[in-house]
N, C-alpha and C positions, 0 to 999 in steps of 0.2 A: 504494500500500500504506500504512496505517495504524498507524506505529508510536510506543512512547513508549521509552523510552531512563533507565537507573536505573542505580544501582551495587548491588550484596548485601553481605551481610556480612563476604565475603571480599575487598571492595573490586574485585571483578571489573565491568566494565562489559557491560549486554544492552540489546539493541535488540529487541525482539519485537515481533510482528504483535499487534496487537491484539484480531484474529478469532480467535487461539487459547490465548488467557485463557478457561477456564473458572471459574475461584474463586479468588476473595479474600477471607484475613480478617484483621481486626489481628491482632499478635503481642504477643502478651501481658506475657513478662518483660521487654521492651525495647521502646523505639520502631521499629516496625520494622511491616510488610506480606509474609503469605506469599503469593505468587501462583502457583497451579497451571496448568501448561499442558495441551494437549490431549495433546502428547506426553506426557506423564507427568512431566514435571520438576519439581520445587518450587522455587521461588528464593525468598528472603528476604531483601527491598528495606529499605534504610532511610529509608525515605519512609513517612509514615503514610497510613493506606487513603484521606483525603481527599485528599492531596495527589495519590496516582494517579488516584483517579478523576475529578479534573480534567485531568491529563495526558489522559486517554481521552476526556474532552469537549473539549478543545480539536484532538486529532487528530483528533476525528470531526467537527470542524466545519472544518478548516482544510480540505478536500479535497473 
């Protein structure tokens, strides 16, 4: 399974699958990444959207 691993705003740590990432965009008022899942969730990582979508090429490469 392919996943990356981040903290949100509320300092919570997630680990998701990778496969169910539907949408990302930067977030605008702050450094930050909202990520939508397939379930319906929003998270909002504080990781700018380059920094994840290297997480997502390195875990799609490492396996």
């Amino acid at each position: 399974m392919k996943t990356i691993q981040f903290r949100t705003d509320d300092l919570t740590q997630y680990t998701i699958n990778i496969s169910q990432i539907t949408c990302m965009f930067p977030y605008e008022e702050s450094p930050g990444t909202w990520i939508y899942l397939s379930c319906g969730t929003r998270l909002k990582t504080l990781l700018i959207l380059d920094i994840i979508l290297e997480m997502i090429g390195k875990a799609e490469n490492d396996q």
